[in-house]
BARO-232156 format. One record per residue: x negated, y negated, z negated of N, C-alpha, C in turn. Coordinates in steps of 0.02 Angstrom, whole numbers, padded with zeros to 5 digits, always signed. Each point is the difference from the previous one (the first is absolute). Example, Ala and Ser with C-alpha at 12.3 -4.5 7.8 and 13.67 -1.06 7.14 Angstrom:
BEGIN
-00660+00284-00390+00045-00059+00000-00045-00060+00000 +00018-00053+00036-00042-00059-00003+00039-00055-00037 
***
This chain:
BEGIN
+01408+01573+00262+00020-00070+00011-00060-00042+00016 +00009-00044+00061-00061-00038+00024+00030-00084-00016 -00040-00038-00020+00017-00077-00018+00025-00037+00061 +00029-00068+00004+00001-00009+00061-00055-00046-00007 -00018-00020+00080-00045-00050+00040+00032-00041+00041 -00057-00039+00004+00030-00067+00026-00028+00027+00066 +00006-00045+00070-00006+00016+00067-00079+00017+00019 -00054-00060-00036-00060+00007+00001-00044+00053-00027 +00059+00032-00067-00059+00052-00039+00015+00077+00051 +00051+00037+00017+00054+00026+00043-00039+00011+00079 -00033-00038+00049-00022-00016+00065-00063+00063-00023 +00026+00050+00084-00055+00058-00020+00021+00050-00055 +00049+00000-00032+00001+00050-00066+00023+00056+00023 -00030+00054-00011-00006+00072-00003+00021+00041-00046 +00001+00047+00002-00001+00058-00046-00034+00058+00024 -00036+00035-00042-00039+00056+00003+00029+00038-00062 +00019+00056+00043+00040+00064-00065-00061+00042-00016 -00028+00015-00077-00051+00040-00005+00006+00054-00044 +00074-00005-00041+00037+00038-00035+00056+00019+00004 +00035+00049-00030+00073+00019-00029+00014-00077-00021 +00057-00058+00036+00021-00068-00030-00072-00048-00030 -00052+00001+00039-00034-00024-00004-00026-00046+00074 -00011-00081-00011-00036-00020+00070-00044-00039-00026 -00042-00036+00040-00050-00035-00008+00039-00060+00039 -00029-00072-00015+00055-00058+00057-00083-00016+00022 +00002+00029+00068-00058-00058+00051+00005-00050+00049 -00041-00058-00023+00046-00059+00049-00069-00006+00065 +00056+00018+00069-00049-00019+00042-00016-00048+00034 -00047-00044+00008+00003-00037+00033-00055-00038+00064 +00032-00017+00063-00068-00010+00051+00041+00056+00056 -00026-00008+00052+00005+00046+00062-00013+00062-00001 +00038+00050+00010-00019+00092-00008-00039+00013+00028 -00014-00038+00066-00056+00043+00034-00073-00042-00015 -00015-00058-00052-00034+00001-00026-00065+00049-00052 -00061-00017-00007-00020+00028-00055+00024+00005-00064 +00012+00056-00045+00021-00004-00066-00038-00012-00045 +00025-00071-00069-00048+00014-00058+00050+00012-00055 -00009+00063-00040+00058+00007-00050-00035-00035-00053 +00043-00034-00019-00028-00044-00072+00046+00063-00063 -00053-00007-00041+00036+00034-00082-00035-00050-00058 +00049-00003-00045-00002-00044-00068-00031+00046-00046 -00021-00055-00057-00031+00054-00053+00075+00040-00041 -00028+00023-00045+00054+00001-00057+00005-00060-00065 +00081-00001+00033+00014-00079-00034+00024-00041+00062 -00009+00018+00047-00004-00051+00057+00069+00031+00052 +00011-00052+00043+00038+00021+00040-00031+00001+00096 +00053-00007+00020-00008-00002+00075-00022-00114+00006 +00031-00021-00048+00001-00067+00023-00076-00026-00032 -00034+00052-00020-00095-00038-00030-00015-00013+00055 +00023+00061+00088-00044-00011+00036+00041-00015+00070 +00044-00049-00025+00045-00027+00047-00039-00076+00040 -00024-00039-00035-00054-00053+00028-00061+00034+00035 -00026+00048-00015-00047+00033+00048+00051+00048+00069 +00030+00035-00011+00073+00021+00058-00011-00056+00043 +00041-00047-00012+00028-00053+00048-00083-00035+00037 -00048-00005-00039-00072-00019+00041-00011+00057+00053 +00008+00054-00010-00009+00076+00026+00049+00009+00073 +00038-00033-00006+00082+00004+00038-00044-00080+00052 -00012-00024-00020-00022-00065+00049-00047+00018+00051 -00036+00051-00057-00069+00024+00028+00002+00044+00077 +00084+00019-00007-00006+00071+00050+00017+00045-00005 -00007+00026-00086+00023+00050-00029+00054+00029-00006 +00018+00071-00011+00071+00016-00038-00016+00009-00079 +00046-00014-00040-00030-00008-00066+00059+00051-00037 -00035+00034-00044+00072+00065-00046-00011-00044-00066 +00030-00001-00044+00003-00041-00070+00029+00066-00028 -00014+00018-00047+00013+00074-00034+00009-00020-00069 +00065+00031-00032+00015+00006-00065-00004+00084-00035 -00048-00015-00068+00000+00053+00007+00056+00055-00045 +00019+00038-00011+00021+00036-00027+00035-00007-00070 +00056-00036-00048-00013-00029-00053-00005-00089-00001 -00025-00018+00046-00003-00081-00003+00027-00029+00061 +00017-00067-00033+00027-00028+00082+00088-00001+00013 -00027+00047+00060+00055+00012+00034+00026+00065+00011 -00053+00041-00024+00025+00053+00003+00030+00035-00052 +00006+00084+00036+00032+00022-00050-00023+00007-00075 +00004+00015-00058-00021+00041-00052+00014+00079-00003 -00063+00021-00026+00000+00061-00005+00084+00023-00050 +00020+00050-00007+00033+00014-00058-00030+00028-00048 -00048+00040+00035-00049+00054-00068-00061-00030-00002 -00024-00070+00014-00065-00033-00026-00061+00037+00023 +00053+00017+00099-00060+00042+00006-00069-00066+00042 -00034-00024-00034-00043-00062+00027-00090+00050-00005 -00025+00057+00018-00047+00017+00000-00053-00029+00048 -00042+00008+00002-00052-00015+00050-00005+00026+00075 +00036+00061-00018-00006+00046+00074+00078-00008+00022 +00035-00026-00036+00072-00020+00043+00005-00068+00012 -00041-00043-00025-00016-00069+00047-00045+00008+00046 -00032+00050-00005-00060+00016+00080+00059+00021+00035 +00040+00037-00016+00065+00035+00052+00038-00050+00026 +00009-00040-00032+00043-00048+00009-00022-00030+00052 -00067-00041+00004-00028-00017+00039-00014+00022+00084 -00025+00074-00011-00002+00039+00060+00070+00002+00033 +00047+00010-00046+00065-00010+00043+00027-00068+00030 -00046-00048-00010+00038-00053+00023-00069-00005+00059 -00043+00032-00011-00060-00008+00063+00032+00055+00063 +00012+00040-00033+00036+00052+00058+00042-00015+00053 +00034-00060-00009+00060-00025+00023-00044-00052+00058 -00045-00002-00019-00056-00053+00051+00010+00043+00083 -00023-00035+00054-00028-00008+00048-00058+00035+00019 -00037-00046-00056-00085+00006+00004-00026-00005-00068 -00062+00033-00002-00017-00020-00047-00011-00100-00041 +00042-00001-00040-00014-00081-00037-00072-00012-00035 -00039-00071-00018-00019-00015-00028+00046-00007-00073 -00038+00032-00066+00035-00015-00072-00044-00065-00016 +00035-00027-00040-00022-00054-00045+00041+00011-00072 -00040+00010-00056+00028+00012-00034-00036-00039-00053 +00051-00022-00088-00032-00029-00030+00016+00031-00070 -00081+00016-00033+00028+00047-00046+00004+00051+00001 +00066+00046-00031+00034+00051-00003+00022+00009+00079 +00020-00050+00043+00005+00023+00084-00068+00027+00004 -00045-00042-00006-00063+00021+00045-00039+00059-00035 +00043+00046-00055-00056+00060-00029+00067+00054+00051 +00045-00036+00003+00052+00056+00032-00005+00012+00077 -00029-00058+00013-00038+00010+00081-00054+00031+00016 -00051-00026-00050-00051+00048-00008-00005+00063+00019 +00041+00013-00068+00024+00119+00000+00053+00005+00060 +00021-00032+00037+00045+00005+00033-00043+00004+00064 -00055-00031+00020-00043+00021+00049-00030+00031-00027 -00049+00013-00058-00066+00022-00004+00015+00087+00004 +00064+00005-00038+00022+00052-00014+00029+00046+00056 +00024-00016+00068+00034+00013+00051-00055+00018+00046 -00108-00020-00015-00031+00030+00037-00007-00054+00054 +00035-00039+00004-00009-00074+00050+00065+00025+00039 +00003-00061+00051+00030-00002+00035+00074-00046-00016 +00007-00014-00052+00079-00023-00028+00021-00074+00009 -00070-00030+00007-00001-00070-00006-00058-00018+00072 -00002-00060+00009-00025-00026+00060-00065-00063-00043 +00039+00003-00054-00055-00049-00042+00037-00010-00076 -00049+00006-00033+00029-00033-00062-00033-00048-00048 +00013-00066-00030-00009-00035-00036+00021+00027-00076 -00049+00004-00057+00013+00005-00059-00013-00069-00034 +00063-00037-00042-00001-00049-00046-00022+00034-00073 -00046-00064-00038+00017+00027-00069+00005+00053-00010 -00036+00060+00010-00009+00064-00030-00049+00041+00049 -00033+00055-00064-00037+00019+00013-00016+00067-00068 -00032+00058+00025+00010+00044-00069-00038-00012-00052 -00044-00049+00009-00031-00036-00081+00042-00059-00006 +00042+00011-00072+00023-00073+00003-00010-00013-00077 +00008-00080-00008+00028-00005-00068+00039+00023-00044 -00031+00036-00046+00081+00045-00030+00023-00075-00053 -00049-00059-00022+00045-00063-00038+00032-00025+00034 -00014-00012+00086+00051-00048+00041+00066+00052+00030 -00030+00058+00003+00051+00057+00004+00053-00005-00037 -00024+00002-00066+00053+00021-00055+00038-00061-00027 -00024-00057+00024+00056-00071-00034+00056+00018+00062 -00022+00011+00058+00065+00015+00049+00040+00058-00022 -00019+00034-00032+00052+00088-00008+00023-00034-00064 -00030-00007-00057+00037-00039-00043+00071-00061+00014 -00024-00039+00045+00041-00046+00037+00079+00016+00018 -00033+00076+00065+00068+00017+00029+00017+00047-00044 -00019+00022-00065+00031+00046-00049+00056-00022-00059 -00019-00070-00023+00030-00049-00050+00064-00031+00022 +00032+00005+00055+00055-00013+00039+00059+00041-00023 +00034+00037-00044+00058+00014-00005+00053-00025-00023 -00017-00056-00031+00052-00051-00048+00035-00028+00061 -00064-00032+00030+00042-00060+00059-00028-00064-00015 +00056-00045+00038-00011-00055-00018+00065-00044+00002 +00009-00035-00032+00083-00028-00018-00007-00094+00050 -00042-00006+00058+00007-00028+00047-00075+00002+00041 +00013-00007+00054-00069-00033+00045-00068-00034-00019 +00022-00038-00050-00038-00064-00040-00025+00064-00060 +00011+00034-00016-00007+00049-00049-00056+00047+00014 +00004+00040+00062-00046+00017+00039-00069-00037+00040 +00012-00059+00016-00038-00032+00015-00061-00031-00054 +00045+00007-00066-00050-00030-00051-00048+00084-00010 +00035+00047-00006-00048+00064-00031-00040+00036+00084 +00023-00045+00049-00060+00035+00066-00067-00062-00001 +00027-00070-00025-00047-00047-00002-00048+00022-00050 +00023+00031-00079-00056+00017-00045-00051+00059+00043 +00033+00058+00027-00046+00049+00016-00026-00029+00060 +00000-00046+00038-00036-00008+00044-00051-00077-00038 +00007-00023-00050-00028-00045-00039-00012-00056+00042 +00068-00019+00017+00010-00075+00049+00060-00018-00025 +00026-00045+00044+00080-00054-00010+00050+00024+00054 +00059+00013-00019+00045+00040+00040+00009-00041+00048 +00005+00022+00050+00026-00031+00052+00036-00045-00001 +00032-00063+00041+00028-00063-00006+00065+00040+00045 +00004+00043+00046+00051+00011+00065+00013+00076-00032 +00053+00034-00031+00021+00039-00035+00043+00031+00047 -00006-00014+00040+00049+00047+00069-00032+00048+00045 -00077+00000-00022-00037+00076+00034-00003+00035-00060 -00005-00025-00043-00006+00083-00071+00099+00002-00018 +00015-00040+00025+00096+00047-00009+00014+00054+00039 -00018-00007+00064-00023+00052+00029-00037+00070-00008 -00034-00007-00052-00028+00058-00030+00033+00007-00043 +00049+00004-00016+00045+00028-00068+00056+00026+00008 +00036+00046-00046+00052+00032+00019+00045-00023-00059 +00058+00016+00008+00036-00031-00051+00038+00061-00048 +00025+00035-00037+00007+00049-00022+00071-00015-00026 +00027+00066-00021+00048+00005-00032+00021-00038-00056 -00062-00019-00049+00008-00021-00059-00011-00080+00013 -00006-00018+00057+00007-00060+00023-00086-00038-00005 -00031+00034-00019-00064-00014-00014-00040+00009+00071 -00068-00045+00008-00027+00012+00065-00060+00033-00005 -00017+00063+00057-00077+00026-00028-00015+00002+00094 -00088+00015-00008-00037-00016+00068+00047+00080+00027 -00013+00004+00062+00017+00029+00058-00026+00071+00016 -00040+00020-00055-00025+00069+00019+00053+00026-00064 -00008+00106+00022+00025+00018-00058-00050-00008-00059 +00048+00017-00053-00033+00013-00082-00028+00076+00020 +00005+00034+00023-00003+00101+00011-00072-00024+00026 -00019-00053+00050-00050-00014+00032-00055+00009-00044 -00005-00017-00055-00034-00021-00030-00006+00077-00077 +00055+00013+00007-00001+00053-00062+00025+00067+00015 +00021+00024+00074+00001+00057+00008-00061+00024+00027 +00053+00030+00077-00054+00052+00009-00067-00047+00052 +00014-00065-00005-00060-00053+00019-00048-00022-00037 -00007+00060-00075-00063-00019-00024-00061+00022+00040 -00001+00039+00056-00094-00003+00031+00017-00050+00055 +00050-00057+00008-00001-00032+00043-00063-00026+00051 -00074+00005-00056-00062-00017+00063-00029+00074-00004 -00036+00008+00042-00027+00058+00006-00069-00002-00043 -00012+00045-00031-00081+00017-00027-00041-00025+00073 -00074-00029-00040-00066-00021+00042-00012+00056+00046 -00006+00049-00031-00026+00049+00031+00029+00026+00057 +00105-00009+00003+00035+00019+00054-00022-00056+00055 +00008-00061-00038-00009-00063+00052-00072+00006+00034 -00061+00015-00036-00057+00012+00053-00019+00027+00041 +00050+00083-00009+00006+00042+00040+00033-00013+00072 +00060-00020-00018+00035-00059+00069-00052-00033+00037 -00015-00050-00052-00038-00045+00040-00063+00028+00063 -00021+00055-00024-00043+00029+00038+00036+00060+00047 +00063+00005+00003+00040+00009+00046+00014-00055+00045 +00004-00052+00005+00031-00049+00044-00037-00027+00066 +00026+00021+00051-00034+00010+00061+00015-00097+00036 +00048-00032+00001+00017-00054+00014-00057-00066-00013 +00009-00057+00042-00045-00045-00032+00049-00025-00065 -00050-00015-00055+00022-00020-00074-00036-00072-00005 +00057-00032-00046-00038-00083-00018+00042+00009-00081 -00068+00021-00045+00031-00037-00076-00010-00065-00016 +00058-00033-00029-00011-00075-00020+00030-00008-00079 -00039-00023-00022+00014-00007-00080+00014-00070-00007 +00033-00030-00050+00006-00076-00015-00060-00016-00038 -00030-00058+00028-00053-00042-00048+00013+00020-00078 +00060-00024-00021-00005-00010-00062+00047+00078-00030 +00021+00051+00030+00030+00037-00022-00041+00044-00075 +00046+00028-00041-00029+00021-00057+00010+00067-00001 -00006+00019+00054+00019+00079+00047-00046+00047-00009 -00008-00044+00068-00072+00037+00062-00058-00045+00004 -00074+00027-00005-00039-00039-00019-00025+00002+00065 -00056-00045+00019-00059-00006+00053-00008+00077+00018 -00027+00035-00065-00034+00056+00005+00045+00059+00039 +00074+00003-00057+00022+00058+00019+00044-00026+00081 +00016-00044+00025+00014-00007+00073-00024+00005+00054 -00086-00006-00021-00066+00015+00055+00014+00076-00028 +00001+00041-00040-00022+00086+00010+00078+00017+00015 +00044-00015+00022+00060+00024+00021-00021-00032+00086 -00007-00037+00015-00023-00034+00078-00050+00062+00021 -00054+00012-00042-00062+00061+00014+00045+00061+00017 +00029+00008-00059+00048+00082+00020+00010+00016+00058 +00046-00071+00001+00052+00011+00100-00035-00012+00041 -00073-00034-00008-00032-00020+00082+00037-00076+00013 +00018-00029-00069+00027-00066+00051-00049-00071-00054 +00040-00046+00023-00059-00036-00034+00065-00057-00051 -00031-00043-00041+00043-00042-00049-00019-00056-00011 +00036-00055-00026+00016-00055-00020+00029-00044-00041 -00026-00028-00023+00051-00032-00073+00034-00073+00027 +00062-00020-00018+00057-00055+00039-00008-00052-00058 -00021-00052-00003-00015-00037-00060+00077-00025-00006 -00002-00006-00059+00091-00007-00034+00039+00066-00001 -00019+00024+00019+00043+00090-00017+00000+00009-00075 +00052+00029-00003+00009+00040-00052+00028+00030+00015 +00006+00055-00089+00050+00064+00027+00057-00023-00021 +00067-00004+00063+00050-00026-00012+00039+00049-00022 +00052-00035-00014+00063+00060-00048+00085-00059-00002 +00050+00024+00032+00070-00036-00039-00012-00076+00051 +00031+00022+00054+00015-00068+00022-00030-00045+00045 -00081+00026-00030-00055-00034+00040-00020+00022+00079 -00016-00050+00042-00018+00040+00076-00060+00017-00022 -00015+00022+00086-00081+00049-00005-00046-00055+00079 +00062-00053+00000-00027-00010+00071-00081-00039+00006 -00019-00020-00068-00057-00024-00012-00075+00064+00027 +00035+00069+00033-00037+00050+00030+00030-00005+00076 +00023-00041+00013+00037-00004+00082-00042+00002+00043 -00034-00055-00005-00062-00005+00048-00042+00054-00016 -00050+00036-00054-00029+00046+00003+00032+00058+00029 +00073+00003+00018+00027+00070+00043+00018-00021+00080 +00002-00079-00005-00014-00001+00071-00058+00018+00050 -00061-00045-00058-00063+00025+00036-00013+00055+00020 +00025+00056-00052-00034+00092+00023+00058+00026+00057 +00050-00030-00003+00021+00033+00043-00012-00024+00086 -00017-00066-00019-00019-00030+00092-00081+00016+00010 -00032+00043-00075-00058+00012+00015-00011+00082-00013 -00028+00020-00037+00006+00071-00029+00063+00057+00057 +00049-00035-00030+00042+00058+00050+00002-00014+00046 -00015-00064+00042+00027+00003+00067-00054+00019+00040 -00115+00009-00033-00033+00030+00033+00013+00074-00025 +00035+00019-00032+00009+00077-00011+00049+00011+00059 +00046-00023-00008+00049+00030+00076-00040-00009+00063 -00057-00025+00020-00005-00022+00072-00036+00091+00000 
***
């Protein structure tokens, strides 16, 4: 069973079958015979973090994929909590397969370690360019772990909107939002009439406990990845530091940047405050790599 949409969320919506009753929903949008940039969300996130960067992307020229992944969103849920690391790299490749040409990834997070192994790992060739947000295989395991804690403490629910909004305002240690009609959107409503965020619970406690990959897989990638690379970390993220985003940039041969006001977003929040840093590499970086 898929929710309904209104006309605007719907424009471009896809499906990608990658299982036995399993799809992924990808929304496309921009001209086909355009260049591709597939946008992916972290975990926690949906297709709509990187819907304000899409529509800049779509002005730009672009064709733009908005990808849900597996478990959140729009798509399906696993039944057996199958959320591993190497079946969201699958996941991924199958919705790259379906390409033209090779796409630029942009990914933030959990997208961008799944793009990563998804080129680095394939030997090159898979991607045309990729942007990594917010991650990198040295990270904070304190700013790490208030987020896994975060999306782990979610099984009760929440008994309205205003309910949720007060316990995403504590973990993000701000004031909930005033406009409560982009985080309703992130919630599902359940049987017991209670509301919880949009990914599964299995996400988090099945078979998606190695959900990031070990340093050691991710460096290995990284020094697989043949494409031009741009890591960008948020100024203020409690992630990815200066340090570990410059030796992930060294790995791939690409170079990095920090977006002042970034953070690592999670639940609701866009990413488009990295818009312009993925416009620049791509009207620069990839477009002297293609000539």
């Amino acid at each position: 069973m898929h929710p309904d949409w209104s006309a605007e969320e719907t424009a471009g919506l896809t499906w990608v079958e990658v299982d036995t009753d399993l799809r992924l929903a990808v929304r496309r949008w921009g001209p086909s015979e355009a260049p591709t940039v597939l946008l992916l969300p972290g975990g926690g996130q949906t297709w709509r973090s990187w819907a304000a960067t899409g529509q800049r992307l779509v002005r730009d020229g672009f064709q733009v994929l908005l990808m849900d992944f597996r478990g959140h969103g729009d798509s399906d849920w696993s039944v057996v909590g199958d959320y591993t690391t190497d079946t969201l790299v699958s996941d991924v490749r199958a919705v790259i397969a379906g390409l033209a040409t090779p796409p630029v990834l942009v990914g933030a997070s959990m997208g961008a370690m799944l793009g990563l192994l998804a080129e680095g790992e394939s030997r090159g060739g898979l991607l045309s360019g990729l942007v990594v947000v917010d991650y990198a295989p040295s990270r904070s395991s304190a700013g790490l772990g208030k987020i896994l804690d975060f999306m782990s403490g979610q099984d009760d629910g929440f008994a309205s909107v205003e309910e949720a909004a007060q316990r995403l305002g504590l973990f993000r240690g701000s004031r909930p939002p005033g406009d409560l009609s982009g985080l309703r959107a992130q919630l599902r409503s359940g049987t017991d009439g209670r509301l919880r965020w949009h990914w599964d619970p299995k996400f988090m406690t099945g078979k998606g406990v190695d959900s990031m990959a070990t340093p050691d897989r991710a460096r290995a990638a990284a020094r697989g990845v043949k494409c031009p690379v741009l890591v960008v970390r948020g100024a203020i993220s409690d992630v990815v530091s200066d340090s570990a985003a410059a030796e992930l940039a060294d790995l791939c041969g690409g170079r990095w940047l920090a977006v002042p006001r970034g953070s690592h977003k999670l639940v609701g929040e866009d990413n488009d405050v990295f818009g312009s840093a993925v416009l620049d590499f791509l009207h620069t970086d990839v477009a002297q790599a293609a000539r």
